[in-house]
C-alpha positions in Angstrom: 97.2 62.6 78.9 98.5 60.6 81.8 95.7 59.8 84.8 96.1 58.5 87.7 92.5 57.4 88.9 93.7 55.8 92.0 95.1 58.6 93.8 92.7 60.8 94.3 94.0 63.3 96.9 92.5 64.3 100.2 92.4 68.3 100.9 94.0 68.6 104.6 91.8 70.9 106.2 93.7 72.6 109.0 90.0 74.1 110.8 87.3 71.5 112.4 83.6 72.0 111.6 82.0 73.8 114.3 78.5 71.9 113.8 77.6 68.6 115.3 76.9 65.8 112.9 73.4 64.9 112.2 72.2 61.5 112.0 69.7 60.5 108.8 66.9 58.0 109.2 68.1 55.6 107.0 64.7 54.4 106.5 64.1 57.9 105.0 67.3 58.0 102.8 67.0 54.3 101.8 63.7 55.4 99.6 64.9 58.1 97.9 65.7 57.6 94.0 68.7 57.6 93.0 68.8 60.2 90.2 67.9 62.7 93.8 70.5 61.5 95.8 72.7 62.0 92.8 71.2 65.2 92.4 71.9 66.5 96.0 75.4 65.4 96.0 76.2 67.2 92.8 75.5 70.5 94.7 77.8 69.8 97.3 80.9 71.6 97.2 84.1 70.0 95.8 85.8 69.8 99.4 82.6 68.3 101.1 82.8 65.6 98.2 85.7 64.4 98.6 85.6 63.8 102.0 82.4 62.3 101.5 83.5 59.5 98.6 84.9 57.2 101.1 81.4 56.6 102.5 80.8 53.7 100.0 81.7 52.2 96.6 79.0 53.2 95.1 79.5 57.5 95.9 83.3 57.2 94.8 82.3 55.6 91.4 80.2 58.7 91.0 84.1 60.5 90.1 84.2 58.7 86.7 80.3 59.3 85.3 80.5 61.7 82.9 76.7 62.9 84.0 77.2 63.3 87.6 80.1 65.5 86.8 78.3 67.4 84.7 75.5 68.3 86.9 78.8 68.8 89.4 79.9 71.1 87.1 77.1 73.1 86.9 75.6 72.9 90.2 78.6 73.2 93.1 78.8 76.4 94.5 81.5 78.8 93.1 84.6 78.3 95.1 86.9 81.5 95.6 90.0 80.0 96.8 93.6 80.4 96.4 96.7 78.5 96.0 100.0 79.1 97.9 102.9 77.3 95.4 106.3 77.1 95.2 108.8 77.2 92.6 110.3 73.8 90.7 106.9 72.2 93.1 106.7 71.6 96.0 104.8 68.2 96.0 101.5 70.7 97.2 99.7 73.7 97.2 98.7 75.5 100.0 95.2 76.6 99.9 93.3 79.4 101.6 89.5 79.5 102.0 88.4 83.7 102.3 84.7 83.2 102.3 84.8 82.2 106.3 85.0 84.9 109.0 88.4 83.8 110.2 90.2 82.5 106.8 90.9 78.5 107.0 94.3 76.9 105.8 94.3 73.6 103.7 96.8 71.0 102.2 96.5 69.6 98.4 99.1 67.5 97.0 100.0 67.8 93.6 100.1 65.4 90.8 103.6 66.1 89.6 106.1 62.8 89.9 108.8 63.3 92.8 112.3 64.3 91.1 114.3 61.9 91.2 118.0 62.9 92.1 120.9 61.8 88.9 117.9 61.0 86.7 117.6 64.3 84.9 114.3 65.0 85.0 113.3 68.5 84.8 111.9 70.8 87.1 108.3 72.4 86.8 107.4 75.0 88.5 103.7 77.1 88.8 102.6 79.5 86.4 99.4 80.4 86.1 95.8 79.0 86.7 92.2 79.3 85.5 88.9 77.6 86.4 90.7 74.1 88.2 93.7 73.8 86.4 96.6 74.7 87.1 99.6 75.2 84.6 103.2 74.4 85.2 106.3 75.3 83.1 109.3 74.0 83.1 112.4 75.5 84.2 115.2 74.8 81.8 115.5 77.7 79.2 114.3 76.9 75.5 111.5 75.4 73.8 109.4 75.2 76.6 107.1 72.5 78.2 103.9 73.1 79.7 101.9 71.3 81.5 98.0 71.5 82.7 97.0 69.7 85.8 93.9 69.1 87.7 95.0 68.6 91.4 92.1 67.3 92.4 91.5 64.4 89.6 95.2 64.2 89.3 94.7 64.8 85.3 98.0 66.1 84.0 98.4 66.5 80.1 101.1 68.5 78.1 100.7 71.1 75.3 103.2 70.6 72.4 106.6 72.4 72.8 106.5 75.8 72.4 107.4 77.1 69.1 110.2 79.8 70.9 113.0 79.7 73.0 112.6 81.2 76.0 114.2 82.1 79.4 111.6 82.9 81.8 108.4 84.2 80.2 105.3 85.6 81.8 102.6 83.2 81.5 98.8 83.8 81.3 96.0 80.8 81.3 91.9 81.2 80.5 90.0 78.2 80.5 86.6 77.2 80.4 84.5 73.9 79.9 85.3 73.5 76.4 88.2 75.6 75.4 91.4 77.1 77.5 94.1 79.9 75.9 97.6 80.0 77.0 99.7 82.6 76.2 103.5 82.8 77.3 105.2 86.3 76.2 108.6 87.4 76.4 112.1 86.7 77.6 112.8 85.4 73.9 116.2 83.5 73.6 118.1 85.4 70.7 121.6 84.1 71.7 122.7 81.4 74.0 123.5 84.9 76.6 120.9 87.0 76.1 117.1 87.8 75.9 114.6 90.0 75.0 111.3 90.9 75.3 110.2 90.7 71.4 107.2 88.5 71.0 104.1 85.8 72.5 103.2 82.8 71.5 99.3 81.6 71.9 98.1 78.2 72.2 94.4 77.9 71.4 92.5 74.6 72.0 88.3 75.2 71.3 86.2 71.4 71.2 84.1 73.3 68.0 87.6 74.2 65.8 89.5 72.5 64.0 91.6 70.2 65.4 89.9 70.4 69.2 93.2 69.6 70.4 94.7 73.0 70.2 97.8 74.8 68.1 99.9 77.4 68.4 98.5 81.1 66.3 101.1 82.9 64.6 103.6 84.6 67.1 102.6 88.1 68.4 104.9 91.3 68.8 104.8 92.9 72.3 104.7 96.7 72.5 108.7 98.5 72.0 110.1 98.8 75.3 108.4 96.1 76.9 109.9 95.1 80.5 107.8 91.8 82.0 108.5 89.8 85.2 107.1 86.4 85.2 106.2 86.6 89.0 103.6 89.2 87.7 101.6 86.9 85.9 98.7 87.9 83.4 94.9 88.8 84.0 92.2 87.9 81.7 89.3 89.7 80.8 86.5 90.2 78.4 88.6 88.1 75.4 92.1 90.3 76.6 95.4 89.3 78.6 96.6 91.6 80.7 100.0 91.7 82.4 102.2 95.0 83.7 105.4 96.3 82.0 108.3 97.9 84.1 110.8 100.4 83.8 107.9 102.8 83.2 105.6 101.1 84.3 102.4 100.5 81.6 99.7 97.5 81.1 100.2 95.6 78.5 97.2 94.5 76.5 96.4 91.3 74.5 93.3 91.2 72.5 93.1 87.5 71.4 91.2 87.4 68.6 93.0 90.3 66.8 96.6 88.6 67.8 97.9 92.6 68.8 99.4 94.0 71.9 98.4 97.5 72.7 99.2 99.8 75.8 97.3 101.5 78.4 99.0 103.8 80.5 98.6 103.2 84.9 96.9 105.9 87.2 100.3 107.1 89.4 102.2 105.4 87.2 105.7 107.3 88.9 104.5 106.5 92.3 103.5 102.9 92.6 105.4 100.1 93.9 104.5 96.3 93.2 101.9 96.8 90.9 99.9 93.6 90.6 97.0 92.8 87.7 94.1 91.1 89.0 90.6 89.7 88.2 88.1 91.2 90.0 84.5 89.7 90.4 83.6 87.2 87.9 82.3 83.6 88.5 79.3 82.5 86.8 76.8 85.1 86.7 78.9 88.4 86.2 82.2 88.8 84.4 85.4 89.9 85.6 86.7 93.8 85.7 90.5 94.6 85.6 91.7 95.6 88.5 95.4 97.0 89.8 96.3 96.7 93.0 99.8 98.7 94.1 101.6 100.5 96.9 101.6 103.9 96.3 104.3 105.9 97.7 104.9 110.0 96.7 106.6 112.3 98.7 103.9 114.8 98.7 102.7 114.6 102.5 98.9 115.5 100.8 99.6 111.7 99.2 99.9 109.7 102.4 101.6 106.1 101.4 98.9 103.4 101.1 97.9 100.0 98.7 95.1 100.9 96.6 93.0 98.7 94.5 91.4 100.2 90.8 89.3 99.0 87.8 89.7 99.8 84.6 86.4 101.0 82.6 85.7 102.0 78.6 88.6 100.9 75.8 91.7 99.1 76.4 93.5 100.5 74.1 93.8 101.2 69.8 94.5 97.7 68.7 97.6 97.7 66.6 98.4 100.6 68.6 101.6 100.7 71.6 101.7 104.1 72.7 98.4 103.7 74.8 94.9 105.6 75.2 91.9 104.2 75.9 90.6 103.3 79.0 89.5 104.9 82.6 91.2 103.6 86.4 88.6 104.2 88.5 89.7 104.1 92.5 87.7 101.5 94.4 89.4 100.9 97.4 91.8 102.1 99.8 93.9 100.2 102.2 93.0 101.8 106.1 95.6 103.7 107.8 95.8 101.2 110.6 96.0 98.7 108.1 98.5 100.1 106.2 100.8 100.4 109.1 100.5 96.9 110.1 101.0 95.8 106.4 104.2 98.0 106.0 106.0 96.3 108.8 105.3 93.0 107.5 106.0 93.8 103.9 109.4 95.7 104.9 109.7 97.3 101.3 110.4 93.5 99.8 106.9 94.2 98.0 104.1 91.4 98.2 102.1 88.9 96.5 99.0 89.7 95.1 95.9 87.7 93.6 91.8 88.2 93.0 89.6 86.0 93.5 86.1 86.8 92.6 85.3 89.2 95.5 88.7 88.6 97.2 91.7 90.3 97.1 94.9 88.6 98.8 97.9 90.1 99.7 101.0 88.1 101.0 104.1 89.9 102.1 107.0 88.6 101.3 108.9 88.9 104.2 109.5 85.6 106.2 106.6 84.0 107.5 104.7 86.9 107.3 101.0 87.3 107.6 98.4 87.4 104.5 95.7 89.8 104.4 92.5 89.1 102.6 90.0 92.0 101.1 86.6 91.6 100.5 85.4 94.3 97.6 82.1 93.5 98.4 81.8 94.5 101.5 85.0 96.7 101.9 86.5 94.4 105.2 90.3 94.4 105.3 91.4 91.3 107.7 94.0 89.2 108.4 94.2 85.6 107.7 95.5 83.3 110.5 99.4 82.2 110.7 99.6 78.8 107.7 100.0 76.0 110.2 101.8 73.9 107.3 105.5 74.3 106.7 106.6 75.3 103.2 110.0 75.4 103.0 111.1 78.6 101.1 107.2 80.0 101.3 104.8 81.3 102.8 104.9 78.8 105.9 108.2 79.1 106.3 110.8 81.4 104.6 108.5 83.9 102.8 110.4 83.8 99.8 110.1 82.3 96.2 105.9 81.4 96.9 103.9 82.6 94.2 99.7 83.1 94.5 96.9 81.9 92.5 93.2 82.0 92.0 92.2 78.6 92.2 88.7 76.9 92.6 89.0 73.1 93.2 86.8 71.5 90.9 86.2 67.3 90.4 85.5 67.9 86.5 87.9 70.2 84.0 86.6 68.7 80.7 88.7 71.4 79.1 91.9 69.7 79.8 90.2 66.5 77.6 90.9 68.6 74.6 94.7 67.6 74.4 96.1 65.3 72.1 97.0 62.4 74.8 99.1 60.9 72.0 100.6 64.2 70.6 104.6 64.1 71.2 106.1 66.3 74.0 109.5 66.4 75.5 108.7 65.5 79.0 112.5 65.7 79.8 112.3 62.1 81.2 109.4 62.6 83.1 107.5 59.4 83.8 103.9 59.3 84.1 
């Protein structure tokens, strides 16, 4: 595991607080024990922190007790943002706040190492994230690398090489305090000039098994027929991946524990256009619902053309099985007319990014520097986001193109990302730590 404890990064907050600042008697701070103080500051939120750590010494040595993050851990408030990356990195993620009335923009660099040009180091570019960490794959075709990374912390640690050659696999991350699955299906190498999507391979790292620092199950077989795109990414729920197959289109379920792909079929499945797997809801008191969230366009004019959002309830499909079954879509949400319209012309029929975020639902156009609109399920509010004021060459700043979309909730500790073998080989490709 390679840390770098003196660089801590700074989130670039593109909006100024509204409220004054408050001056404390420090006659009235001065007496309060410690283990309070302590106690406050562990419920601030991970942004507030951060910016607060350069007050004295003695609050940025709070970053390396294992207690106060911990109680950090447990006691921040739930952060729903989401990260705005690039391919091959960008040297920062681009992060959008929903939870304020008018969206708010930020900057986070990232703790890959620079390229260097003639070196040959390889590229790594975004490919999933889960609960503060944020996994990265690298480009060249074969064995791959991955990497997890704490952006915040600047942890970065590698899994071992995956077991198959690979071209460019769809990628799906779950972590929590003290385990994290990744699972990277499809586009399997079987010749120097071709690919197919035949199996998934699942790394599996829990602190109570045996070792704690993870291996690779058995490969998996994916369903006959199965068509993924990387860009698509996976959703996780209830102890399943979930990620969309193409050309029909179908939902590909992966129950974990049983190592078996099944299939559940799509509502509209003729009629929908950028069809996007999501979490919905979730956080630490209620667990996450599937959700799809897809243009639908039929030629029926009793069918006008909208972006609809549903959940799926009941099974999720005969395990062992690939010709689908069960499971329910339930409609939940319906993009306005007005809405739509406005959408449509930013989106120009280039299709869009799309990501979940506990109550949120983003959706980024990918036309050039075109808006993102944010959807609060809760409350059933479709709104814009204001213009990024950051340029992202070849993203959303900039050329609306190649960006990709995460869920992403900045946190100071990750303990899962402890689990890996800091002195298990990896082919870093001449990366330097």
């Amino acid at each position: 595991m390679m840390h770098h404890p003196h660089q801590l990064p700074r989130l670039y907050s593109s909006s100024s607080s509204s409220s004054e600042a408050v001056d404390m008697d420090p006659r009235v701070w001065r007496r309060l024990p410690q283990p309070l103080v302590d106690r406050v500051l562990a419920c601030l939120p991970t942004p507030s922190f951060l910016r607060l750590r350069a007050a004295c010494r003695r609050l940025y040595s709070l970053l390396y007790s294992s207690p106060f993050l911990h109680s950090h851990l447990l006691l921040s408030p739930h952060l729903p943002f989401f990260a705005f990356a690039a391919p091959s990195s960008a040297g920062h993620l681009l992060l959008l706040d929903p939870t304020r009335q008018v969206p708010s923009w930020s900057r986070l660099p990232l703790p890959l190492p620079a390229p260097v040009p003639g070196a040959g180091q390889a590229m790594f570019s975004p490919a999933a994230a889960s609960a503060g960490l944020i996994a990265f794959l690298s480009d060249a075709s074969g064995h791959k690398t991955l990497l997890l990374a704490n952006p915040i912390t600047r942890l970065l640690a590698p899994l071992p090489l995956c077991p198959s050659a690979r071209l460019s696999p769809t990628v799906g991350l779950a972590a929590g305090p003290t385990s994290f699955i990744v699972v990277v299906a499809g586009d399997d190498l079987v010749s120097p000039f071709a690919v197919k999507n035949i199996s998934a391979d699942t790394f599996v790292a829990d602190a109570a098994s045996v070792p704690p620092s993870g291996f690779w199950a058995p490969s998996s077989l994916l369903p006959r027929l199965s068509s993924l795109d990387p860009r698509a990414g996976m959703a996780f729920a209830s102890g399943r991946f979930y990620c969309m197959s193409s050309s029909p289109f179908a939902v590909l379920v992966f129950d974990v524990a049983a190592n078996v792909w099944s299939k559940v079929q799509p509502p509209m499945r003729r009629f929908l256009r950028s069809p996007a797997l999501v979490e919905l809801g979730g956080g630490r008191e209620r667990e996450a619902r599937v959700a799809l969230v897809a243009a639908v366009e039929k030629s029926r004019l009793s069918v006008p053309r909208s972006v609809r959002v549903w959940t799926l309830r009941g099974g999720h499909g005969a395990a062992g099985g690939s010709g689908g079954g069960g499971g329910a879509w339930n409609e939940v949400a319906r993009m306005p007319p007005d809405v739509h319209a406005q959408f449509a012309v930013a989106e120009g029929g280039r299709g869009f990014e799309c990501a979940a975020h506990g109550d949120f639902v983003v959706l980024a156009p990918r036309g050039p520097a075109s808006p993102v609109l944010v959807f609060d399920s809760r409350h059933d509010e479709w709104r814009w986001a204001p213009p990024c004021p950051y340029p992202y060459a070849g993203g959303i700043g900039v050329g609306g193109a190649g960006f990709r979309v995460f869920a992403y909730e900045p946190r100071l500790a990750t303990p899962a990302i402890g689990l890996l073998d800091a002195t298990a080989p990896a082919a870093l490709h001449g990366m330097q730590g």
